[in-house]
N, CA, C and O atoms as CSV, one atom per row, in Angstrom:
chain,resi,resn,atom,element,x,y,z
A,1,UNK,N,N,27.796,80.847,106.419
A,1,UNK,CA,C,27.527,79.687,105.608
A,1,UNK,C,C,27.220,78.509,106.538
A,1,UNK,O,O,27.715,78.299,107.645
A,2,UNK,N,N,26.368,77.828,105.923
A,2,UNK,CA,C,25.813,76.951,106.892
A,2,UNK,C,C,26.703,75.562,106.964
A,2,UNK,O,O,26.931,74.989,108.030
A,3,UNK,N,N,27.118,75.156,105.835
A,3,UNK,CA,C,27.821,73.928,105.801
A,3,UNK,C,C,29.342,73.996,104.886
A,3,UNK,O,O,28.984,74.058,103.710
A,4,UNK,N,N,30.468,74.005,104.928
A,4,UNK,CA,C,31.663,74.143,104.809
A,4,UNK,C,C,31.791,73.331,103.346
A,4,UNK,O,O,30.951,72.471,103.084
A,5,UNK,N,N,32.658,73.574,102.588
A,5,UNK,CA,C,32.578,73.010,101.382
A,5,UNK,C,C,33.019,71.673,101.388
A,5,UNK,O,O,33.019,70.902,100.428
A,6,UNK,N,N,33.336,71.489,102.356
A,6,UNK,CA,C,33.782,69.933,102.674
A,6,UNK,C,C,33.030,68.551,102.853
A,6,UNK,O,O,33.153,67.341,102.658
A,7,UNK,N,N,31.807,69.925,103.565
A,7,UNK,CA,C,30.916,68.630,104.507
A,7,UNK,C,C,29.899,68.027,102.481
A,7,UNK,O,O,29.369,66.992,102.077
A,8,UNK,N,N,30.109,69.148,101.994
A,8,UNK,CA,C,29.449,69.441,100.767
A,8,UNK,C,C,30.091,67.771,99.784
A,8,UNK,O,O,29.564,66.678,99.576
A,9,UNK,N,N,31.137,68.244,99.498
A,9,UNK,CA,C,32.344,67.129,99.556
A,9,UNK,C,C,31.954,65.878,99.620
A,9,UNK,O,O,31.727,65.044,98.744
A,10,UNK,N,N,31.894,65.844,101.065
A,10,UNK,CA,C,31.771,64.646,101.716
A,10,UNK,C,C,30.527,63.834,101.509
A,10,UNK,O,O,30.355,62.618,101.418
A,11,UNK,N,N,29.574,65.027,101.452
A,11,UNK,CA,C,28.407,64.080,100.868
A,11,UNK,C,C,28.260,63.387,99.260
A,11,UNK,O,O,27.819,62.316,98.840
A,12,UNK,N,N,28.667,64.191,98.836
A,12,UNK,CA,C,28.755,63.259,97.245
A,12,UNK,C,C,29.988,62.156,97.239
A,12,UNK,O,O,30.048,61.243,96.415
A,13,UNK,N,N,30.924,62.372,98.245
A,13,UNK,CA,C,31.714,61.240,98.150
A,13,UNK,C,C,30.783,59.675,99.093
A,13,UNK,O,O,30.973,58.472,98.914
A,14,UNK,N,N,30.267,60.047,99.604
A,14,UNK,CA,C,29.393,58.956,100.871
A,14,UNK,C,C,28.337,58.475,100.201
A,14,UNK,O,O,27.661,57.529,100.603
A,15,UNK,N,N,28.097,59.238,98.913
A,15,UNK,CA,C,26.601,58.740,98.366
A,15,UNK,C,C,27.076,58.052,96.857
A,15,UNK,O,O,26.253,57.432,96.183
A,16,UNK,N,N,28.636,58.253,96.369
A,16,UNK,CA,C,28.637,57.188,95.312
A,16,UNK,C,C,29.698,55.979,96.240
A,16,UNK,O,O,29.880,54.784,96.006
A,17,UNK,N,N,30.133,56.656,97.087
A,17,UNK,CA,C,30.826,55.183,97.740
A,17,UNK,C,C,29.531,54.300,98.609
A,17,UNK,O,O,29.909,53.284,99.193
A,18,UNK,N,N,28.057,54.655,98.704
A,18,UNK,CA,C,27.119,53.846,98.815
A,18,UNK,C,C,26.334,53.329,97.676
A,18,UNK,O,O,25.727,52.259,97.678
A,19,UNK,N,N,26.414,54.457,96.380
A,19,UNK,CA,C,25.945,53.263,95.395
A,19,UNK,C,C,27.079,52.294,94.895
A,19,UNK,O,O,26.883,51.082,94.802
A,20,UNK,N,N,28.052,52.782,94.637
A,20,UNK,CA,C,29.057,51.296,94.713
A,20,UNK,C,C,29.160,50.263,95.540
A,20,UNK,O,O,29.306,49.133,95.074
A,21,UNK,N,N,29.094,50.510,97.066
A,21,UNK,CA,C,28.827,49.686,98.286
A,21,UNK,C,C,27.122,48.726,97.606
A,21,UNK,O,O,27.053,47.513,97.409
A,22,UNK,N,N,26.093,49.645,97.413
A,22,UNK,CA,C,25.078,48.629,97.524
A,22,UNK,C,C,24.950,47.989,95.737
A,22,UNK,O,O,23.939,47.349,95.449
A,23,UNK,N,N,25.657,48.146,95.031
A,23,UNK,CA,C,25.414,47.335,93.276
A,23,UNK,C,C,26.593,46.470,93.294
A,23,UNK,O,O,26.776,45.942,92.197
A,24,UNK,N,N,27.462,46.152,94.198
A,24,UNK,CA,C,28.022,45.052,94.400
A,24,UNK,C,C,27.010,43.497,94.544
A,24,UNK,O,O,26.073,43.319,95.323
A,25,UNK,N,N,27.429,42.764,93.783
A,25,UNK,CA,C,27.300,41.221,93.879
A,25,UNK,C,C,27.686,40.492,94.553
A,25,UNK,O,O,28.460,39.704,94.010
A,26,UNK,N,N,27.499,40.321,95.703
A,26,UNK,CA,C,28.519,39.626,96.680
A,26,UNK,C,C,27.566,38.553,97.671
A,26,UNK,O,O,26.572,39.077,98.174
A,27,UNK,N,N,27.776,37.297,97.934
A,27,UNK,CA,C,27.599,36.672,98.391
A,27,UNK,C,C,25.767,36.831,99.139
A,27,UNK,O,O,25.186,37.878,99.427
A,28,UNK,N,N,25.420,35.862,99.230
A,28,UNK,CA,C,23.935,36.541,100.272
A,28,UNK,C,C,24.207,36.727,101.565
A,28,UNK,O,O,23.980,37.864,101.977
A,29,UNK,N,N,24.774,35.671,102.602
A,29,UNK,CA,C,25.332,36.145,103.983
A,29,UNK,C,C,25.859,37.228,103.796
A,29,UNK,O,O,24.926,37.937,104.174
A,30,UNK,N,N,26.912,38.167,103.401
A,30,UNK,CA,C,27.987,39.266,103.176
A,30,UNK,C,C,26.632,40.257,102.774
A,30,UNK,O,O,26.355,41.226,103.481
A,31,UNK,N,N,26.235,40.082,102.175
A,31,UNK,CA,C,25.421,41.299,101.610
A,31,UNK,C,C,25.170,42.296,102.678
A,31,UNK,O,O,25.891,43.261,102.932
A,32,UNK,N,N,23.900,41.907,103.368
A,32,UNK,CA,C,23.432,42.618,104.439
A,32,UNK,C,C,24.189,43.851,104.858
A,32,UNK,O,O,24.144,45.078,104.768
A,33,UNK,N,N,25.333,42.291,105.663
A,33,UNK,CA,C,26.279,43.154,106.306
A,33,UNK,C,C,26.696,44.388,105.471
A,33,UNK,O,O,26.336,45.565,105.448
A,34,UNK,N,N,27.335,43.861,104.991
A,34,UNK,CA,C,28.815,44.997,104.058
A,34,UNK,C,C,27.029,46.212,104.052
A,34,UNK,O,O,26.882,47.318,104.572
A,35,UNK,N,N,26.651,45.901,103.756
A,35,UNK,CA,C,25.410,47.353,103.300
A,35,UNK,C,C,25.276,47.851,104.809
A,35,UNK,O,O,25.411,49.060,104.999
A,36,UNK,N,N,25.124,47.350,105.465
A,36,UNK,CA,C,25.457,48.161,107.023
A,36,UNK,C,C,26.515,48.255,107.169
A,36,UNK,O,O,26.323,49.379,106.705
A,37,UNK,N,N,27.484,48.221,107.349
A,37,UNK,CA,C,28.342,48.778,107.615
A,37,UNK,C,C,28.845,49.874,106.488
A,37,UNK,O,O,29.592,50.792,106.825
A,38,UNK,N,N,28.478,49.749,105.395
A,38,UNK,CA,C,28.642,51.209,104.614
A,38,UNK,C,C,28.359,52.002,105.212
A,38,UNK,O,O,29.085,52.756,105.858
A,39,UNK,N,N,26.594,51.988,105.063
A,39,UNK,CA,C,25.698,52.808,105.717
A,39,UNK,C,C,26.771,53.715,107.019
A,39,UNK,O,O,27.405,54.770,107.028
A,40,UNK,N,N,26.472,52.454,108.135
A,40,UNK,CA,C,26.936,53.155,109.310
A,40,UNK,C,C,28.277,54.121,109.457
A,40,UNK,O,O,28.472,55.083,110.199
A,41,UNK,N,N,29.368,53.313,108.175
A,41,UNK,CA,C,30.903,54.483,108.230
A,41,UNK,C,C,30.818,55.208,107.169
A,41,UNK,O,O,31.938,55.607,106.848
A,42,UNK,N,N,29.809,55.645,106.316
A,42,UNK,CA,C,29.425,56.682,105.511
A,42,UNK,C,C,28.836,57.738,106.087
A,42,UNK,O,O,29.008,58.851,105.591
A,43,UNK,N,N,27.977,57.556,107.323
A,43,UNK,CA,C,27.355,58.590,108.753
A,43,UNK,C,C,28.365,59.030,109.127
A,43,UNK,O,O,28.833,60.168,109.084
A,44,UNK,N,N,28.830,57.836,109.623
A,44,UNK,CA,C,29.804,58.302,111.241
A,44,UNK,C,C,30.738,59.359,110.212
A,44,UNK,O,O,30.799,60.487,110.700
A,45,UNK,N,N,31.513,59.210,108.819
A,45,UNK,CA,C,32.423,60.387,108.360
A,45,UNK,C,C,31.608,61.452,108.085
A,45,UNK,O,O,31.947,62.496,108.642
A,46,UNK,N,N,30.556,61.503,107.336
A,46,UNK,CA,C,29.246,62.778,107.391
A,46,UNK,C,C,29.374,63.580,109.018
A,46,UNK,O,O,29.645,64.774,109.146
A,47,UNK,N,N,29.117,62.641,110.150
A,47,UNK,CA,C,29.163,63.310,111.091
A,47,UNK,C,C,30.095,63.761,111.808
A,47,UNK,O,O,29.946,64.803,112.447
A,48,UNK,N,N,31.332,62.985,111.832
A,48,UNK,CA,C,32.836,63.332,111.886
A,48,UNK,C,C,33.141,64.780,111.512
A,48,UNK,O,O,33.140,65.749,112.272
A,49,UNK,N,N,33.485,64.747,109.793
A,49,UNK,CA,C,32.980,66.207,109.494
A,49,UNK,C,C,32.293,67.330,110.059
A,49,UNK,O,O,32.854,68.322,110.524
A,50,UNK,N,N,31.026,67.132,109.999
A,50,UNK,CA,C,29.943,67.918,110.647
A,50,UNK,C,C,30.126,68.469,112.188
A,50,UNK,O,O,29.689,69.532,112.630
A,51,UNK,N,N,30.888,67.467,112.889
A,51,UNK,CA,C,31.325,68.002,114.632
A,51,UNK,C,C,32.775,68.614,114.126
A,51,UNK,O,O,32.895,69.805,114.412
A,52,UNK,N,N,33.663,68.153,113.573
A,52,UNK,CA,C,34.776,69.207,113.474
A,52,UNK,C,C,34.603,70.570,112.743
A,52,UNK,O,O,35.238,71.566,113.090
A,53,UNK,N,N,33.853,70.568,111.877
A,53,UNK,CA,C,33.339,71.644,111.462
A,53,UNK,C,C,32.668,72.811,112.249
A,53,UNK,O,O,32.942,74.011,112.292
A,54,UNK,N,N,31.833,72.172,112.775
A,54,UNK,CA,C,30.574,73.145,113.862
A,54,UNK,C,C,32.204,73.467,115.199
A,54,UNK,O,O,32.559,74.605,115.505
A,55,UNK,N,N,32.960,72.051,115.798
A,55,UNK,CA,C,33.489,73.029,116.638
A,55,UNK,C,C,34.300,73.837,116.224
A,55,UNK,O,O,34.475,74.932,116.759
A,56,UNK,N,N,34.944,73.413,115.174
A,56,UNK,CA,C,36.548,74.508,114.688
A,56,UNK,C,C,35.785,76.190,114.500
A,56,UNK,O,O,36.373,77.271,114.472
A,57,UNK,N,N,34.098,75.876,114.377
A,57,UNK,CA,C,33.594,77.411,114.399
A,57,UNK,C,C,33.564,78.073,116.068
A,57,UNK,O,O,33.746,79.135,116.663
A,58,UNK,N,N,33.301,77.035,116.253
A,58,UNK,CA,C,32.957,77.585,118.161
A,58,UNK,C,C,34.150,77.628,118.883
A,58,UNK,O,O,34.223,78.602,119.633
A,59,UNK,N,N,35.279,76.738,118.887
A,59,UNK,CA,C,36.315,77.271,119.393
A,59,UNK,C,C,37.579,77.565,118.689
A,59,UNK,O,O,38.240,76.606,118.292
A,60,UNK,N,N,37.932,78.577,118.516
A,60,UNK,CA,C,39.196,79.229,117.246
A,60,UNK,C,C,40.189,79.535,117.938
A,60,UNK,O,O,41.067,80.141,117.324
A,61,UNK,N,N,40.381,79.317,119.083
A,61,UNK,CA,C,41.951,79.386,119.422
A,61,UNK,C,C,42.578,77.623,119.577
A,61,UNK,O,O,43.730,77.292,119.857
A,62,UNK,N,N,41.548,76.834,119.326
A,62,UNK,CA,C,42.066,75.027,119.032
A,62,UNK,C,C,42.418,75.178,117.970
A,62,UNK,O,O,41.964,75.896,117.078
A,63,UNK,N,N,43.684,74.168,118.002
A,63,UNK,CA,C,44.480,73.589,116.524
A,63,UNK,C,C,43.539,72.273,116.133
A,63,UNK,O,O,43.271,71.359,116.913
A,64,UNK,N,N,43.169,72.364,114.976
A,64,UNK,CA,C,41.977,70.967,114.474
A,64,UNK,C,C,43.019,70.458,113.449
A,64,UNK,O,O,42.679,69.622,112.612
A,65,UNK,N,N,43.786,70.753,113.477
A,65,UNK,CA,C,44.663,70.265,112.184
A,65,UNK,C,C,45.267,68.323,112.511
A,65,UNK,O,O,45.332,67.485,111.611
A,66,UNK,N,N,45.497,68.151,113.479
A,66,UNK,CA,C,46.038,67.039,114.129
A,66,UNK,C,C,44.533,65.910,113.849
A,66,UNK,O,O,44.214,65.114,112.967
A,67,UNK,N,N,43.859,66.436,115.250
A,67,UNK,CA,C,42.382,65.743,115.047
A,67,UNK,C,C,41.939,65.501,113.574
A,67,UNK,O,O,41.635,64.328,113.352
A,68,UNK,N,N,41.834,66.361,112.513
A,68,UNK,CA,C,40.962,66.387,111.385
A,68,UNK,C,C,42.073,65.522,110.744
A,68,UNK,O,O,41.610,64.417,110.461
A,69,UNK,N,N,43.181,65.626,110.469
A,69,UNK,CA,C,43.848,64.492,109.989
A,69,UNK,C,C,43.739,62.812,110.156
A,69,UNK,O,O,43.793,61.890,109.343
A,70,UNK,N,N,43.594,62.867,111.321
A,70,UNK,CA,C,43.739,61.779,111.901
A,70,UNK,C,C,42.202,61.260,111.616
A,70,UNK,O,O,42.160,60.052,111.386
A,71,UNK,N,N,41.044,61.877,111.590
A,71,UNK,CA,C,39.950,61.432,111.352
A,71,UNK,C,C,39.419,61.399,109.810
A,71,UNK,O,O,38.457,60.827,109.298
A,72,UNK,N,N,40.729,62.486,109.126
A,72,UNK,CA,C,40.120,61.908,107.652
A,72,UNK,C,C,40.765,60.537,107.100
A,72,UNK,O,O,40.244,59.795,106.267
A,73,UNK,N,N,42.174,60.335,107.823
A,73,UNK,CA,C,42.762,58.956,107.344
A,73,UNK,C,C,42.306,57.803,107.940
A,73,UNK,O,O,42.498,56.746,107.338
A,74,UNK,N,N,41.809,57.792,108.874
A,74,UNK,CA,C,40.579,57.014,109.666
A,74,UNK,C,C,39.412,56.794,108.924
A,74,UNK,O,O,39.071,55.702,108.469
A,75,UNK,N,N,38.889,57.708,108.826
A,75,UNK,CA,C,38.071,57.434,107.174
A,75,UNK,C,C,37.971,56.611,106.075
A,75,UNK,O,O,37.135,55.787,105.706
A,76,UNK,N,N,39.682,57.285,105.353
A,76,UNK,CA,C,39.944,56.254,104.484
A,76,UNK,C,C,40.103,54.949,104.303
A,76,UNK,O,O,39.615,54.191,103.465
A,77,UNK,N,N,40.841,54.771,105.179
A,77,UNK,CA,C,40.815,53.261,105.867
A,77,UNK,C,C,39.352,52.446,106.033
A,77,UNK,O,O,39.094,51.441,105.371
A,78,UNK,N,N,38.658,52.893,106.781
A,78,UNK,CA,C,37.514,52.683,107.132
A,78,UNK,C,C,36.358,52.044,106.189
A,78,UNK,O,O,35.720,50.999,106.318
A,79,UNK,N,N,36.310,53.330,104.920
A,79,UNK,CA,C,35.637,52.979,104.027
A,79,UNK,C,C,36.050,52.452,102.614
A,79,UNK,O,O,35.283,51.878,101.841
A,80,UNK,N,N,37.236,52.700,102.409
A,80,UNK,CA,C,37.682,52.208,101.197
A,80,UNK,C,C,38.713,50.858,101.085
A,80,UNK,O,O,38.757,50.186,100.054
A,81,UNK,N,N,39.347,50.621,102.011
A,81,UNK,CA,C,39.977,49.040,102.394
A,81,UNK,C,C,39.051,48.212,101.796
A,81,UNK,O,O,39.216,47.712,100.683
A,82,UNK,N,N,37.627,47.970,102.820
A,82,UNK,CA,C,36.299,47.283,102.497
A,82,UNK,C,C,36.004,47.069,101.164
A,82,UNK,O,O,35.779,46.011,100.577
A,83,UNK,N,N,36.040,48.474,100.665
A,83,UNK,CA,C,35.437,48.562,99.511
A,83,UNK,C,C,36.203,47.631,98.328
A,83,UNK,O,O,35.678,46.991,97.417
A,84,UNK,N,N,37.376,47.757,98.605
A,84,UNK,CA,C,38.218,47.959,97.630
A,84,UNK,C,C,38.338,45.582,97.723
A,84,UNK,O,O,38.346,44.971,96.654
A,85,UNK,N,N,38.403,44.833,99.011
A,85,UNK,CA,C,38.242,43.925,99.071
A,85,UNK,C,C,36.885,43.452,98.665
A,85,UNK,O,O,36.753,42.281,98.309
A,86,UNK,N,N,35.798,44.323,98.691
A,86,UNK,CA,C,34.702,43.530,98.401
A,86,UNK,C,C,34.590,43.551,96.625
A,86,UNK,O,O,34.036,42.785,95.836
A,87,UNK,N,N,35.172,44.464,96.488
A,87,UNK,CA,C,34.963,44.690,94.973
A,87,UNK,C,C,35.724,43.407,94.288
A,87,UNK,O,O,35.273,42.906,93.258
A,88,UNK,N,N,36.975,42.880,94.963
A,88,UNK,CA,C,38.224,41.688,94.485
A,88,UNK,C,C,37.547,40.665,94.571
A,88,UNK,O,O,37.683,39.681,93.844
A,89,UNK,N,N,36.295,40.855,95.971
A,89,UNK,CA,C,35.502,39.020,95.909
A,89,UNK,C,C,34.853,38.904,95.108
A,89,UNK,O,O,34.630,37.838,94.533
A,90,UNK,N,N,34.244,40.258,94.785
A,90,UNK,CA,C,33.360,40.061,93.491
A,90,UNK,C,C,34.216,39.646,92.015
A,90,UNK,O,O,33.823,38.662,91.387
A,91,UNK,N,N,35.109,40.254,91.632
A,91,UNK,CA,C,35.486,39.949,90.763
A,91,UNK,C,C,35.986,38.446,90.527
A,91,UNK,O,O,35.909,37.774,89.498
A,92,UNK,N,N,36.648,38.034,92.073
A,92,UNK,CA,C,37.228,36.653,92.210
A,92,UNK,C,C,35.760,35.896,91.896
A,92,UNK,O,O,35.875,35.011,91.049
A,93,UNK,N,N,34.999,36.000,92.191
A,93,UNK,CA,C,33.597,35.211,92.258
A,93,UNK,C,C,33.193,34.756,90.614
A,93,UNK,O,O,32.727,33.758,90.063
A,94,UNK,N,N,33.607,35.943,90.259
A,94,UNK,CA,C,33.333,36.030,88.632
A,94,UNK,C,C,33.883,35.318,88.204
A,94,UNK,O,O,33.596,34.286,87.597
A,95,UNK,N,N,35.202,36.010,88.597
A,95,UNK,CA,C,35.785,34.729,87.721
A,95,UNK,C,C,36.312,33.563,87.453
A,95,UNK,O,O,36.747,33.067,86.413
A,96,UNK,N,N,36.192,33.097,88.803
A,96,UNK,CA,C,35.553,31.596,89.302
A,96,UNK,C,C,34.762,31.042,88.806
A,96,UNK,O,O,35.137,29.883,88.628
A,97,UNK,N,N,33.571,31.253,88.363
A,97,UNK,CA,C,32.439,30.927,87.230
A,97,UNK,C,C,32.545,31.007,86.158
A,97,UNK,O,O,31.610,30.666,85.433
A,98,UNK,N,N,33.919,31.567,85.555
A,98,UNK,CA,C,34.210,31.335,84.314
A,98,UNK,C,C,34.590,30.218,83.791
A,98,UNK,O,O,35.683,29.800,84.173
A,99,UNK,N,N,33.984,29.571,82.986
A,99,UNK,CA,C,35.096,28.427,82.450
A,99,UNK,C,C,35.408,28.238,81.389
A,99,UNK,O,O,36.043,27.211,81.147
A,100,UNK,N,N,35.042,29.272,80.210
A,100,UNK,CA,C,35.266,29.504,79.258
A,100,UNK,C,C,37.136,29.170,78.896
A,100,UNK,O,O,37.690,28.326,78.191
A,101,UNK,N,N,37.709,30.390,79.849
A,101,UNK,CA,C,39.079,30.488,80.010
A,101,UNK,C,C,40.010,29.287,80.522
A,101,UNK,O,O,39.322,28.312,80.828
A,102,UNK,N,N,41.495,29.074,80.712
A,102,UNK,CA,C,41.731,28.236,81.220
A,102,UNK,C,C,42.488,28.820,82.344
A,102,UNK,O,O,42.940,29.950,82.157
A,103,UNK,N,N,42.740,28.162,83.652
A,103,UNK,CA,C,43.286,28.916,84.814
A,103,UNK,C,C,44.727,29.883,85.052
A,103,UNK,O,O,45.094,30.527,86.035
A,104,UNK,N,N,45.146,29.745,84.151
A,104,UNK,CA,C,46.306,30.731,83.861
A,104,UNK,C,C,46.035,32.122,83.744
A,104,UNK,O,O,46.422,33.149,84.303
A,105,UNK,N,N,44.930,31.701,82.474
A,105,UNK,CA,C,44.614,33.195,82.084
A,105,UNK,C,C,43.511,34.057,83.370
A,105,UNK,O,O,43.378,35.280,83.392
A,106,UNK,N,N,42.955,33.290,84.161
A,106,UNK,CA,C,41.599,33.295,84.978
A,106,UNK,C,C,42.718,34.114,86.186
A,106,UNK,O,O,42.485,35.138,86.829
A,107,UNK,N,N,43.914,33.282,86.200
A,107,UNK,CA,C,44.930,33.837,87.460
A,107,UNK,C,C,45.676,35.352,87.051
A,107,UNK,O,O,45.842,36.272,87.852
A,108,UNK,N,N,46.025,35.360,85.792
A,108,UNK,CA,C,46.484,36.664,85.621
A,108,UNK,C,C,45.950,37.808,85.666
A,108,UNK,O,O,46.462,38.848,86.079
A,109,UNK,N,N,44.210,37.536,84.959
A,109,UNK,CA,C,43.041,39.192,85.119
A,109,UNK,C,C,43.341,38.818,86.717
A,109,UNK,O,O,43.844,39.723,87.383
A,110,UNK,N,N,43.157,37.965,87.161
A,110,UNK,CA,C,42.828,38.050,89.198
A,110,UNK,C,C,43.679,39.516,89.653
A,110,UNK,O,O,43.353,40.634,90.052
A,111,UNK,N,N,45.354,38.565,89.240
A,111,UNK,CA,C,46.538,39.303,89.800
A,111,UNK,C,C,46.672,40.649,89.233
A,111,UNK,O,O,47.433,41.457,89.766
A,112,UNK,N,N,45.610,41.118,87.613
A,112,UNK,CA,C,46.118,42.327,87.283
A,112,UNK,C,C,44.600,43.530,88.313
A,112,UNK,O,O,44.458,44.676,88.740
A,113,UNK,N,N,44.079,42.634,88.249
A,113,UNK,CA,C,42.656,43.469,88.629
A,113,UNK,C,C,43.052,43.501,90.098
A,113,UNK,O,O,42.525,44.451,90.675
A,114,UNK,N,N,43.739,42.829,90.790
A,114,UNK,CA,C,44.530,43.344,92.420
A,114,UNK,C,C,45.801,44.331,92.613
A,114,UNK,O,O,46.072,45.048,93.576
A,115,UNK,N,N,46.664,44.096,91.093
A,115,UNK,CA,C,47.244,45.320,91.303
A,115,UNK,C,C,46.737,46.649,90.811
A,115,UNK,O,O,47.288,47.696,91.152
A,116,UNK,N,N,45.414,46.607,89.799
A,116,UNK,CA,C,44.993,47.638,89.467
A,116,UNK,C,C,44.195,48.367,90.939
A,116,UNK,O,O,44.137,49.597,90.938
A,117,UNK,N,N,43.723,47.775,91.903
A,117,UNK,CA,C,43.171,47.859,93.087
A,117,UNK,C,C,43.671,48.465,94.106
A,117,UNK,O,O,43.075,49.371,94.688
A,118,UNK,N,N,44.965,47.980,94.477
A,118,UNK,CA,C,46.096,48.368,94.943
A,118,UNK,C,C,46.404,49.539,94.580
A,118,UNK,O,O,46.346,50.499,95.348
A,119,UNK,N,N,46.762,49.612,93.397
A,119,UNK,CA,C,47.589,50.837,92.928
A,119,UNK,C,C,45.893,52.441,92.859
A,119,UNK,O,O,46.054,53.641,92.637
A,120,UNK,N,N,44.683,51.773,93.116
A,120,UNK,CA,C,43.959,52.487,93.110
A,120,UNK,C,C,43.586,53.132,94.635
A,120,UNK,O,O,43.202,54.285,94.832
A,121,UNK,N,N,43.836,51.921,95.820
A,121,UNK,CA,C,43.813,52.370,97.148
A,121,UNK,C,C,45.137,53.142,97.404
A,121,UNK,O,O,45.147,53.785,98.454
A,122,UNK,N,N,46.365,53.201,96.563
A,122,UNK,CA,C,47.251,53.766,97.346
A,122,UNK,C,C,47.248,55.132,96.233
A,122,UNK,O,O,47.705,56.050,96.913
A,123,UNK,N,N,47.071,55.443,95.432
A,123,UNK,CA,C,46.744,56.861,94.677
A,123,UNK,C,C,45.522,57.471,95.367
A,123,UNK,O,O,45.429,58.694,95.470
A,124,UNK,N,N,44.479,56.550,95.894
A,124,UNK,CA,C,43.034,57.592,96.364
A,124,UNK,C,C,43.424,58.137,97.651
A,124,UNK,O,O,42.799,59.140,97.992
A,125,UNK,N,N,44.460,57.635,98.570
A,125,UNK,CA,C,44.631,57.513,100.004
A,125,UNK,C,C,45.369,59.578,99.903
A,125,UNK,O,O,44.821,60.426,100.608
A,126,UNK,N,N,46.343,59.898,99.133
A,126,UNK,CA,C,46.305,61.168,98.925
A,126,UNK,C,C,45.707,62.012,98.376
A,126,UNK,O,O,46.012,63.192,98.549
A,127,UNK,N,N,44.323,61.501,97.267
A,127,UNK,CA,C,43.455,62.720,96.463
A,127,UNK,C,C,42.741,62.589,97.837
A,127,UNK,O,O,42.392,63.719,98.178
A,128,UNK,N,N,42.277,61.376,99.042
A,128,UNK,CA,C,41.326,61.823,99.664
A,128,UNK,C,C,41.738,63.071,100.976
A,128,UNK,O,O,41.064,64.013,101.392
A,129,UNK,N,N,43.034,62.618,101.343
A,129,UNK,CA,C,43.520,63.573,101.921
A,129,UNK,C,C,43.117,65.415,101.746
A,129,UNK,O,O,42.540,66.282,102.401
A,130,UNK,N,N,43.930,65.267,100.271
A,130,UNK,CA,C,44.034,66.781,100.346
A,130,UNK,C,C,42.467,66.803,100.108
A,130,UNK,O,O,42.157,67.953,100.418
A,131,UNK,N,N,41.257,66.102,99.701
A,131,UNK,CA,C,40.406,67.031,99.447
A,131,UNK,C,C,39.492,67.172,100.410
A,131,UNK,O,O,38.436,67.736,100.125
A,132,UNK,N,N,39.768,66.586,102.010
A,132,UNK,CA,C,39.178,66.889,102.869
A,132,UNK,C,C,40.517,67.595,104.363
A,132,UNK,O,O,40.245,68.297,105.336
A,133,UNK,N,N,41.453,67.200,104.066
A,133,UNK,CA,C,42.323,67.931,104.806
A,133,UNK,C,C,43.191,69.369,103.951
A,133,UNK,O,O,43.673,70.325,104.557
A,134,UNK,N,N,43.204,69.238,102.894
A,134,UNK,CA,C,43.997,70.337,102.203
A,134,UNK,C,C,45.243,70.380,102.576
A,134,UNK,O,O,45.642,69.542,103.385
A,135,UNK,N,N,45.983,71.217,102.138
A,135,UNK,CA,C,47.510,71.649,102.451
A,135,UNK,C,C,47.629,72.282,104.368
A,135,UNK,O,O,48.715,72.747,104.713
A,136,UNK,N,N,46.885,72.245,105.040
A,136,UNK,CA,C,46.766,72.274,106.263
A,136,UNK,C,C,48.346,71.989,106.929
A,136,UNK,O,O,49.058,71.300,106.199
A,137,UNK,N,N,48.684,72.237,107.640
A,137,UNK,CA,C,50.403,72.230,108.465
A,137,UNK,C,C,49.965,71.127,109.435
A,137,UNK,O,O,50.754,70.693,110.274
């Protein structure tokens, strides 16, 4: 098999965490950036993958279990921290321009839409685990 079900994985995870990365609303300076740097730590884990993969075939008496850990939580970090702050400026942005509301209520969606955020980076931080490290020792 040519490509491991992971690297498989990995690509549909890199290609909606880039359409979410690029349909963000965010600032015009920030834009650019944040879209490069998706780009670039959506590769570098594609290729991450792709070299632990190709070597764990070429050399089989190495333990990859340590390394591949350490580079899928490296990952996470990497790409979803970002994400997960750029998504809060956006929303903060929003709703900053609201004035419909009065600031109480403007402060509470803030504080619920940061713990909904929160509680979404620290639940994804183990589905992403196992589904690129697995039950691995």
């Amino acid at each position: 098999m040519l490509f491991s079900s992971s690297i498989i994985s990995a690509l549909v995870v890199s290609l909606i965490y880039l359409a979410i990365a690029f349909s963000l609303n965010l600032p015009a300076p920030y834009k650019k950036r944040y879209r490069t740097y998706s780009v670039f730590i959506s590769g570098l884990f594609l290729l991450f993958l792709i070299g632990i993969d190709f070597y764990s075939q070429r050399a089989a008496n190495y333990d990859i279990a340590g390394p591949l850990f350490a580079g899928v939580a490296f990952s996470y970090f990497m790409m979803f921290i970002p994400l997960f702050v750029a998504i809060f400026t956006t929303f903060l942005l929003w709703i900053k321009n609201i004035t419909a509301y009065s600031v109480i209520v403007r402060f509470i969606v803030l504080v619920v839409i940061a713990i909904f955020l929160a509680g979404i980076g620290l639940l994804g931080y183990p589905l992403f685990i196992l589904t690129f490290y697995g039950f691995a020792p």
